[in-house]
C-alpha positions in Angstrom: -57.7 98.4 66.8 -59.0 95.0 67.2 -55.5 93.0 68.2 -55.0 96.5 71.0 -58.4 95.5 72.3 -57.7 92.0 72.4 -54.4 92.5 74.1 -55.4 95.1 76.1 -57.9 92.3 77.5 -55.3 89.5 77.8 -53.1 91.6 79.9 -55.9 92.6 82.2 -57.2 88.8 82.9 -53.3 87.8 83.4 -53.1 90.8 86.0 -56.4 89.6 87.9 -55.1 86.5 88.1 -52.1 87.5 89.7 -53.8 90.2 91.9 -56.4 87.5 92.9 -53.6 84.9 94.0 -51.0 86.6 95.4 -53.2 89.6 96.6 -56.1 88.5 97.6 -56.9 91.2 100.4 -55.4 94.3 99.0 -56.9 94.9 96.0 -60.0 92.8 95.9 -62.0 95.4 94.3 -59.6 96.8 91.9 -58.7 93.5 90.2 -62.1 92.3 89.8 -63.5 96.2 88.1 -60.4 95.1 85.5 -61.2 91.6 85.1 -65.2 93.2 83.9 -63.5 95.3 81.7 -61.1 92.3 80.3 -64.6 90.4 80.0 -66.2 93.2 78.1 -63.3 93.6 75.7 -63.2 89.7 74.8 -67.1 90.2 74.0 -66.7 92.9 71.8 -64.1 91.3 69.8 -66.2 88.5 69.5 -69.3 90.3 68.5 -68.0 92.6 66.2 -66.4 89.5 64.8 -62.5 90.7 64.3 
């Protein structure tokens, strides 16, 4: 469950970054509600300490 959340985070932050440089205008909003989520996932892992 750990790695899925992990990667699950990893592919959201890669996605953000390419929403938030090749589409900046479109969807603002949506990348950056994924990129909270990514963040939240990351802190998880590292507070549950997997």
């Amino acid at each position: 469950m750990g790695n899925t959340l992990y990667l699950i985070a990893v592919v959201l932050i890669i996605l953000w970054l390419i929403g938030f440089l090749g589409f900046p205008d479109a969807v603002g909003g949506l990348i950056h509600i994924l990129l909270v989520i990514a963040v939240i996932a990351i802190l998880l892992r590292l507070i549950r300490g997997a």
